[in-house]
C-alpha positions in Angstrom: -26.8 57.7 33.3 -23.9 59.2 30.9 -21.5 57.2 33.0 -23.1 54.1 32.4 -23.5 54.4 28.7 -19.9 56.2 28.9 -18.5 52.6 30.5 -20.7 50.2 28.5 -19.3 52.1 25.3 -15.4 51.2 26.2 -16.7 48.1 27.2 -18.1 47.6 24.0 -15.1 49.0 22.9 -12.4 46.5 24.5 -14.6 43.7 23.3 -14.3 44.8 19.5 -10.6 45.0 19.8 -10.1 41.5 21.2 -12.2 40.0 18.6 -10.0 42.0 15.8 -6.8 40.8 17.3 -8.0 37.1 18.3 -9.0 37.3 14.1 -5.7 38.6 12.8 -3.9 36.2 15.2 -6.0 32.9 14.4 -4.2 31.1 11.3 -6.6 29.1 8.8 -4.8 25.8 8.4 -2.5 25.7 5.3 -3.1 23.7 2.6 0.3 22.0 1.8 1.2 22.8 -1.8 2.3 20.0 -4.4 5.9 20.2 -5.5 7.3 19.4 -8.8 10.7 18.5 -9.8 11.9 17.4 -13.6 13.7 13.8 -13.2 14.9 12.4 -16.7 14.1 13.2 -20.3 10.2 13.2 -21.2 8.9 10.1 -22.5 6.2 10.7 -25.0 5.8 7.4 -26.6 6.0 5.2 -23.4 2.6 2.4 -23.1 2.0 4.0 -20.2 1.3 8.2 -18.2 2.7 7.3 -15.0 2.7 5.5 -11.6 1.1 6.8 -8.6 3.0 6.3 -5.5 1.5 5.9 -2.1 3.5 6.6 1.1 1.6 4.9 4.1 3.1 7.6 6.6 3.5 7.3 10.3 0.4 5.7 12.6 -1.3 8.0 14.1 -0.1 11.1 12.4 -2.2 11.4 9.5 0.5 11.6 7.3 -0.2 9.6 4.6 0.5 11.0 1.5 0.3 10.6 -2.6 3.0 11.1 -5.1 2.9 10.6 -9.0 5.5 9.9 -11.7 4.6 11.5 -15.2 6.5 9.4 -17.7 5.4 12.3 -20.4 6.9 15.1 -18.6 9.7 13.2 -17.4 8.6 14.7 -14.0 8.0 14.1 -10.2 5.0 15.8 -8.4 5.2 15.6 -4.4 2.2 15.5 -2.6 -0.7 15.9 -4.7 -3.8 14.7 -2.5 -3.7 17.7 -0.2 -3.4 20.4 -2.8 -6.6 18.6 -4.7 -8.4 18.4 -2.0 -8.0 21.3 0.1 -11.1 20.5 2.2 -10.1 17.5 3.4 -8.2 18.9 6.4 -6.5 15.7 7.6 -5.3 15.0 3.8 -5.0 11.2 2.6 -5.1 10.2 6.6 -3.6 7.2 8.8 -1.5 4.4 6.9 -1.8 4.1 3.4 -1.7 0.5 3.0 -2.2 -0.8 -0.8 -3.6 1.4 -4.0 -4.7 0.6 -7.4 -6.1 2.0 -11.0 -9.6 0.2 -12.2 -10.8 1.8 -15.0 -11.1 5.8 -14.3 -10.5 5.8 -10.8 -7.5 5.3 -8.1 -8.5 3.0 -5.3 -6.4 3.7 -1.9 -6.4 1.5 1.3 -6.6 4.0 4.2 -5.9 1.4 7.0 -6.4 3.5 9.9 -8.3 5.8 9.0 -10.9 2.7 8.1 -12.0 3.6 4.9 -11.0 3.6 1.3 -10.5 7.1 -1.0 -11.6 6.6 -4.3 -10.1 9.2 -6.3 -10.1 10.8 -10.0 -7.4 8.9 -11.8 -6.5 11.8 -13.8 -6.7 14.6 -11.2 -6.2 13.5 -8.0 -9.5 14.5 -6.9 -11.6 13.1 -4.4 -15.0 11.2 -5.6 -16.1 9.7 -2.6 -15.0 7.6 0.6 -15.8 3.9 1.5 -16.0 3.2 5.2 -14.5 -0.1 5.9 -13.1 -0.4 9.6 -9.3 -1.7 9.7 -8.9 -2.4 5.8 -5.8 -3.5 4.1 -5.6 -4.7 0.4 -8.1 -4.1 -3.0 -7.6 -6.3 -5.7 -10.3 -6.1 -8.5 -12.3 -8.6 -11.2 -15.3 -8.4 -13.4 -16.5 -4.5 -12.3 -16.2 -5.1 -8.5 -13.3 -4.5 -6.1 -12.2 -6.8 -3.3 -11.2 -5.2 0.0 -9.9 -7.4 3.2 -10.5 -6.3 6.5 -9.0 -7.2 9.9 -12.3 -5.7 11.7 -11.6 -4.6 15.1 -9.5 -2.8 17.3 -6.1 -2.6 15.8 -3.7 -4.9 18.0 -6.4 -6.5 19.9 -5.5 -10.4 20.0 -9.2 -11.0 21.0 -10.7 -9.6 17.2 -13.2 -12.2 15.7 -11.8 -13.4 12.4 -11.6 -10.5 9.2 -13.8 -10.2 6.2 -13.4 -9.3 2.4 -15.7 -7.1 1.2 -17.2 -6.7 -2.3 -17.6 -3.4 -3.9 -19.3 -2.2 -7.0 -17.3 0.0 -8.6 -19.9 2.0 -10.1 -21.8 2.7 -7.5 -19.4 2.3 -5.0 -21.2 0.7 -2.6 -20.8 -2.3 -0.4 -22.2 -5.4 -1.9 -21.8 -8.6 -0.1 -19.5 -9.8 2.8 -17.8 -13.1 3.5 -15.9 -14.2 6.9 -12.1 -15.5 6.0 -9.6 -16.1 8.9 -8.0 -13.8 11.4 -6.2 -10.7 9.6 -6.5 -11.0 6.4 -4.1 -9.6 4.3 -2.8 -9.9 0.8 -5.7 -11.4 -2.4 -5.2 -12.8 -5.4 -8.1 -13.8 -8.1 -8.1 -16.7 -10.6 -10.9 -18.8 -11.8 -14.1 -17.3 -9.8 -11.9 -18.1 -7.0 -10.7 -15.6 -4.4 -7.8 -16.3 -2.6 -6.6 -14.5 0.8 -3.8 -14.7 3.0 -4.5 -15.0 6.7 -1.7 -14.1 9.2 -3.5 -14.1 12.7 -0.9 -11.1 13.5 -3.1 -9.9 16.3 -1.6 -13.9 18.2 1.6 -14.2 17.9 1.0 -17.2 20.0 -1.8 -18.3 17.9 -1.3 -17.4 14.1 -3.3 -18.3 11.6 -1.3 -20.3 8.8 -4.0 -20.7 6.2 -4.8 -19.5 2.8 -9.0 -19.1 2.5 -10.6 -20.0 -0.4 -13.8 -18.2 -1.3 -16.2 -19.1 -4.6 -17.0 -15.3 -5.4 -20.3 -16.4 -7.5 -22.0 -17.4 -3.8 -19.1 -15.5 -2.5 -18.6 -17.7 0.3 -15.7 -19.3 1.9 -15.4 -23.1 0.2 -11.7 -24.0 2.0 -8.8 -23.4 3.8 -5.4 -23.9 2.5 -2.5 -24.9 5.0 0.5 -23.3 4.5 2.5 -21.8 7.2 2.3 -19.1 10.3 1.8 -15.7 9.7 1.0 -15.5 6.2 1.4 -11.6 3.9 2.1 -11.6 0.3 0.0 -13.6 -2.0 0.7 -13.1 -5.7 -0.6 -15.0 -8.7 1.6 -15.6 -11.9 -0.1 -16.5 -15.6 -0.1 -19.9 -15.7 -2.3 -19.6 -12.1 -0.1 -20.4 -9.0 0.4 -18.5 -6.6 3.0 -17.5 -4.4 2.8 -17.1 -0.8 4.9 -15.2 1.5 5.0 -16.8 5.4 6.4 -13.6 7.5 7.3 -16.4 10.4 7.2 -15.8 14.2 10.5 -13.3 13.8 12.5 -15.6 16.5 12.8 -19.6 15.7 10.4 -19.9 12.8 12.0 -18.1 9.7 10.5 -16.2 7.0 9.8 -18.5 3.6 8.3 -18.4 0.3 5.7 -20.9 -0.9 3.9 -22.3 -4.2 0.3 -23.0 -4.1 -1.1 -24.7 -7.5 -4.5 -23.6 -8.1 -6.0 -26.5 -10.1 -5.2 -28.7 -7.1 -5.4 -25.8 -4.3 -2.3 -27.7 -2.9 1.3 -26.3 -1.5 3.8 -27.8 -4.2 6.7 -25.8 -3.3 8.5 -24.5 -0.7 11.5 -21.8 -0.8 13.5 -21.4 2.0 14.1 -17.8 1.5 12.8 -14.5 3.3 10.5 -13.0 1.3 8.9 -9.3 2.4 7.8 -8.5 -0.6 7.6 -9.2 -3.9 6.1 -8.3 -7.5 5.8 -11.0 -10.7 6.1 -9.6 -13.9 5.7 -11.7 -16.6 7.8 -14.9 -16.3 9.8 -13.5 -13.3 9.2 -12.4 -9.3 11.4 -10.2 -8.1 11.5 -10.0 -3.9 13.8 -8.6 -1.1 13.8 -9.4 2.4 14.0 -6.9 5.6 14.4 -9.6 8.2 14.6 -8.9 11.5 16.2 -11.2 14.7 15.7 -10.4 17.9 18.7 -13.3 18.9 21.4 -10.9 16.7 19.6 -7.6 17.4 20.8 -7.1 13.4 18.1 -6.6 10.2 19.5 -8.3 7.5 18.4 -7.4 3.6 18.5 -9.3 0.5 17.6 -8.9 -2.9 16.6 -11.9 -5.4 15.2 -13.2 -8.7 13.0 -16.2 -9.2 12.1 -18.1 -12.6 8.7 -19.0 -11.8 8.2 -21.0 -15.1 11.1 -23.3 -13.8 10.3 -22.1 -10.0 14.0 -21.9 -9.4 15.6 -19.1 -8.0 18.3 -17.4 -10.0 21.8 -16.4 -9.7 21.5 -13.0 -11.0 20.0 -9.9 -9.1 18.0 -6.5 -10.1 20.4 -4.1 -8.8 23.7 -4.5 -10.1 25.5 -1.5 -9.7 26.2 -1.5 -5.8 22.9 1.0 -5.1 21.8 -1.7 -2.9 24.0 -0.5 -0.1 22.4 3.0 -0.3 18.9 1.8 0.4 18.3 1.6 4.2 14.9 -0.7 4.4 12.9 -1.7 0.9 9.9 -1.3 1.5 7.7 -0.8 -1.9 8.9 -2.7 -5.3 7.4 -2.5 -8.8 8.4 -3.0 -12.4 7.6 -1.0 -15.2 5.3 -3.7 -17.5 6.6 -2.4 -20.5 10.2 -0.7 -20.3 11.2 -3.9 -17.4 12.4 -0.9 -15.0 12.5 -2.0 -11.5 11.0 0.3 -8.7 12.6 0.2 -5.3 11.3 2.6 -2.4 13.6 3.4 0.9 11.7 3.9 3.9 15.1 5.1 5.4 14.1 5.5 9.5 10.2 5.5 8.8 9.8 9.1 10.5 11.2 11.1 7.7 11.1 11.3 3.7 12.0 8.1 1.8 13.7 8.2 -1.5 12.6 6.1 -4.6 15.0 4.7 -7.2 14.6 3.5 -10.7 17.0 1.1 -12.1 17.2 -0.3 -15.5 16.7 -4.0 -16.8 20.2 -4.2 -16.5 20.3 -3.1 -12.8 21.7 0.4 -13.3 20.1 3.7 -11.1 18.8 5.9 -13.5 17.6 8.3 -11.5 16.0 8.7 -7.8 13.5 11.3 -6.2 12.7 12.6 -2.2 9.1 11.0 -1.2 6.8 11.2 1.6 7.3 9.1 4.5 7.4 5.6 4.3 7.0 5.3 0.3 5.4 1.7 -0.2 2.8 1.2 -2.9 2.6 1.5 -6.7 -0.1 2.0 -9.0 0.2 2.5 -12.8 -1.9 4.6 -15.1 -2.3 2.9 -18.4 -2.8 5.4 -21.6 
């Protein structure tokens, strides 16, 4: 009887020691701490705090990630999210594809990940999560946000058509949704009227090449707009046209920019320039192109201004100082409203950290700072 107790004792014993060691072994995951650097001289009196900076981060790696610019401090923080939100064990999460500001909260487009984070605007900190499956862009009007959806299983060519879905922002709950064409991207509002660009991506022997029109006081879809395959970037300038970027088939059909007049809901214009992206700010749209053939096996880049009073493009450029033939692949642009500073991300390879510059009105780098992967999407904190 002493034996047995004697053996269930070590037993006992060996099974005390294992769960020690499996304990001291076992590693709790690791928050990943923010990282500050000091990047020009602190700007006290600018209009404005800052600019978050979202980078979208490889798919499938939950590595999106959030960066912020603090005009007051002159300073860059790296990777904010994670360190705010320690919980939140997978961070920011798949593709960060579009953030803004609306009132006291950030709004960012998780695409993968099929939701959207609203966050504190001043601390980074979560508030709650808005499940929306395969979203892309937020754009916002009278106390409700705008998010467009493809639906679906990403890549699937057989996906019914997208949806833009209205959120209250105070409550931050899903109103009302209305059917628009096949992945949706880009919005733009003017009038009561909602305007989304509808690429088809998923059919690249099928796009779709329409621009839907939806009345958002029945919030229902009242027209389509033909304009060209493929459609992305739809951006609305103050005297209410929009411009509309066509991303083409990327073999015989080339990339171009058109000019939709809202009063008439008609194409009046046509560029025949690639266009990838592109931001207006006040009387000008500034736009580069990443364009892609498969005939050369080359990406070609170009930069360019356009008047869109006049709607002419113009002669002169935003970088001036020979910068341009540092950055690899633009991918995020944005100008300062007040100061005129241009914005210009570098997704370099789109596996490791980008680099954003800042380059004055004159088209001279002031300065440039290490991001996250794929840096793309701007967001600016007004005081």
């Amino acid at each position: 009887m002493n034996t047995i107790k004697s053996i269930s004792s070590k037993i006992l014993t060996v099974l005390l020691l294992a769960v020690m060691l499996t304990s001291a072994c076992r590693k709790d995951p690791q928050v990943i701490k923010e990282v500050r650097e000091y990047l020009f001289p602190p700007k006290p009196d600018h209009k404005m705090k800052g600019f978050y900076l979202v980078n979208e981060g490889n798919m499938g790696m939950n590595k999106a990630s959030l960066d912020y610019v603090d005009f007051g401090l002159g300073q860059y923080r790296r990777n904010i999210y994670n360190e705010a939100n320690p919980s939140q064990v997978k961070g920011l999460g798949d593709v960060g594809n579009d953030a803004a500001v609306f009132g006291s909260k950030l709004y960012i487009v998780v695409n993968i990940s099929n939701k959207v984070e609203v966050l504190d605007v001043k601390t980074g900190k979560r508030i709650n999560q808005i499940d929306i499956t395969n979203c892309r862009y937020i754009t916002f009007n009278k106390g409700k946000a705008y998010v467009s959806a493809y639906l679906g299983q990403v890549g699937n060519p057989a996906e019914p058509n997208g949806i833009v879905a209205e959120i209250d922002t105070t409550t931050l709950k899903e109103i009302r949704r209305v059917k628009v064409g096949r992945q949706p991207e880009e919005m733009a509002i003017i009038n009561d009227k909602l305007y989304v660009a509808n690429s088809g991506g998923y059919s690249p022997q099928n796009y779709e090449r329409t621009v839907s029109v939806v009345d958002l006081n029945s919030f229902t879809e009242t027209k389509r707009i033909d304009v060209a395959i493929n459609l992305h970037r739809l951006k609305a300038d103050k005297s209410g046209d929009l411009y509309v970027t066509s991303r083409g088939d990327y073999l015989d059909i080339k990339s171009k920019m058109f000019v939709i007049d809202t009063k008439t809901d008609q194409v009046k214009k046509q560029f025949d320039v690639a266009v990838s992206n592109l931001t207006i700010s006040n009387d000008i749209a500034y736009f580069y192109s990443t364009e892609w053939s498969h005939h050369t096996g080359k990406m070609t880049v170009t930069y360019g201004m356009l008047d869109v009073i006049n709607e002419k493009i113009l002669g002169t450029r935003f970088i001036t100082d020979g910068t341009d033939k540092n950055i690899v692949i633009p991918y995020g642009i944005a100008v300062d409203p007040s100061t005129k500073e241009v914005y210009v991300t570098d997704a370099k390879d789109y596996v490791s950290p980008g680099t954003l510059y800042c380059f004055s009105p004159a088209g001279v780098k002031q300065w440039s700072a290490t991001t996250g992967d794929i840096p793309a999407h701007f967001a600016f904190v007004y005081k």
